[in-house]
Steps between C-alpha positions, in 0.01 A plus 500: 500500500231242574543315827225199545499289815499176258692314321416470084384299344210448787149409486227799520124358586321607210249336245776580250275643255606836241213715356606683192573797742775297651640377171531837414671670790749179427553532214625869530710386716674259269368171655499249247253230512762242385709614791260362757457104583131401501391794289171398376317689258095556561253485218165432650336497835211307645274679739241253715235646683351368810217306304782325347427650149847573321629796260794498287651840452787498205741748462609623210729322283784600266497836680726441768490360817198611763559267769768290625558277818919494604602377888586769707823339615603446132332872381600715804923357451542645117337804625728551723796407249288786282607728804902348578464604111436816490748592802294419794767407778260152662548388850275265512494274878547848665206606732423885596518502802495907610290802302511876615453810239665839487488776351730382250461130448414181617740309716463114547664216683536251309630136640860418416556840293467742765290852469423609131384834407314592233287835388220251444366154615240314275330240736414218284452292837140312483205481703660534809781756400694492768643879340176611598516380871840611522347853405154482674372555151332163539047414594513326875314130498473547157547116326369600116205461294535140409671189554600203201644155534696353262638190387698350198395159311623309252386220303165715398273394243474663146230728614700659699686666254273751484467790777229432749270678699257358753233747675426219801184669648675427860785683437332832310647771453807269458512191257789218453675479214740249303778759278695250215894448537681272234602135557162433637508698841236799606470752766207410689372696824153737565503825664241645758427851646538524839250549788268301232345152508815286551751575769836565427636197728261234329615561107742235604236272602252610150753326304496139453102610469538749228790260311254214487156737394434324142490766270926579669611122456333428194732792338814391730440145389559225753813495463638821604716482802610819742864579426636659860308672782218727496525854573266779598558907522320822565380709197470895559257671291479888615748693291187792501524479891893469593766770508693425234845692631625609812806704654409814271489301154853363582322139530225356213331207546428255225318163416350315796691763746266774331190225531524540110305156410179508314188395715326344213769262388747490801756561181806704654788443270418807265395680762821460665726579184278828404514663853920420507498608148338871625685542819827472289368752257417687784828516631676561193291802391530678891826389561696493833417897623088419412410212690137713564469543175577092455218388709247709382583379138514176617131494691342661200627258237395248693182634575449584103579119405304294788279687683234497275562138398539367831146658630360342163649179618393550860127535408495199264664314772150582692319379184656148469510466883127317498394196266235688281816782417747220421285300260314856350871623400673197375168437241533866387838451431423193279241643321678516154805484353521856533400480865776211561744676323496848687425353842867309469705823404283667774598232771839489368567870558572548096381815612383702825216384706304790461669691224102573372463708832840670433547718174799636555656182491295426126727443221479335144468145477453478845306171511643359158901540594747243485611274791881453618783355318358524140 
């Protein structure tokens, strides 16, 4: 049973933006690319430091698809008809409203259904997760690691067709960004870490500045026009610092309620569909009796696929968060070809952040494998 406090399809504040990690995890679920409205397939990035010198990062080609930008509200309705599917019972514009554990299950009040039990609860609830608060599982005052704005436009200029990515040296470790939709429309927001440089309550304010910085409106084109309201939301990026279940292993927590999102990229959508991908194999290997022996599967196959790739991501984060570490890394990465090349299936999560630092995680044709839907 999935019960969601929303009504599908619905928007999701995002940047809207798949790494080949994503694609994957989709496409084992059987999400087709066809099957989602504004699917837009990536094939090369543009990286622009805070000097204003530019890199173009291709990805592969004729290998599959490596990156991909799709709107949540379109993206996040066929995965749920992936779910109605496979004989998931959806009550969708239900809210939780009750939690409490036992020794044998999970009971939950749920608006308009009543109380549902269940032997176990997979809280795929965001940021603020109210599961968690429900359980006291959740971190007091705590408001996550970064904030982004974002807005759509249409009308954008041919440029724009292209992913962008601005390092502004105000808003470092963050940047803005401008991801390509079809029929001339873009996602275009920036993202900030918290506690850093720009307060949270004047992103609003950095807008209209950042929209109208030269290097942004030459590759919007003047005549790229908003398209509905702005929106801003909280990022979490601690899933090496935040219990990950509660009530025993009855309850796992994935995606943004298990502050899954990578602190390099602010990227959370593969994040979100590896850690629910886990907890269910978690629960399927224990089974209803095991719910100890759930959890602790669950935390270390979690730990085994992000840990080390989120502290990677955490220290490069450092790196990039002052002018000279921006503009240093993006002129490595345009070195070469070769340089250009690997630095796009890095940043696109074609494989693990720091799968060097990892062997047991090594395979064959680790960094030459093919991308999604070949």
């Amino acid at each position: 049973m999935l019960v969601d406090k929303a009504r599908f399809p619905r928007d999701k504040c995002c940047g809207d933006g798949l790494t080949a990690a994503a694609l994957r995890e989709l496409e084992r679920l059987g999400v087709r690319p066809e099957s989602v409205p504004g699917w837009q397939v990536v094939n090369e990035a543009r990286v622009c430091s805070p000097s204003g010198h530019t890199v173009s990062l291709p990805l592969p080609s004729g290998q599959g698809v490596f990156a991909a930008v799709a709107p949540r509200a379109a993206l996040d309705a066929v995965v749920l008809d992936a779910a109605r599917s496979a004989g998931a019972r959806v009550h969708d514009g239900h809210a939780m409203v009750s939690a409490a554990v036992s020794t044998d299950g999970v009971e939950l009040g749920v608006e308009g259904i009543g109380q549902v039990r269940a032997p176990f609860v997979i809280g795929a609830d965001g940021t603020w997760s109210p599961l968690r608060h429900l359980l006291g599982a959740h971190l007091p005052g705590y408001l996550g690691d970064w904030h982004a704005f974002r807005q759509y436009f249409t009308g954008v200029g041919p440029d724009a067709d292209a992913l962008w990515v601005w390092f502004e040296a105000d808003l470092l470790p963050g940047y803005a960004w401008s991801f390509p939709l079809p029929g001339g429309r873009a996602n275009v927001g920036f993202g900030i870490q918290r506690d850093k440089g720009i307060a949270v309550r004047d992103m609003k304010h950095l807008w209209p500045d950042l929209l109208n910085r030269p290097q942004i409106r030459r590759v919007l084109g003047d005549d790229a026009r908003p398209e509905g309201s702005h929106k801003a939301w909280p990022i979490p990026a601690r899933v090496d610092r935040m219990p990950l279940t509660a009530g025993g292993g009855r309850v796992l927590f994935v995606g943004d309620a298990a502050a899954a999102t990578d602190p390099l990229t602010g990227e959370g959508i593969a994040q979100a569909m590896l850690t629910a991908r886990l907890a269910a194999e978690a629960v399927q290997a224990a089974g209803p009796p095991r719910p100890v022996m759930a959890g602790r599967r669950y935390t270390a196959e979690v730990e085994r696929a992000l840990f080390a790739d989120h502290r990677l991501a955490d220290r490069l984060s450092r790196v990039i968060s002052h002018r000279k570490g921006a503009r240093a890394a993006i002129r490595l990465a345009g070195t070469s070809d070769w340089t250009r090349r690997n630095f796009a299936r890095w940043l696109f999560e074609d494989y693990p952040r720091a799968v060097l630092s990892t062997p047991a995680r090594w395979h064959r044709g680790m960094f030459a494998g093919p991308g999604a839907y070949r």
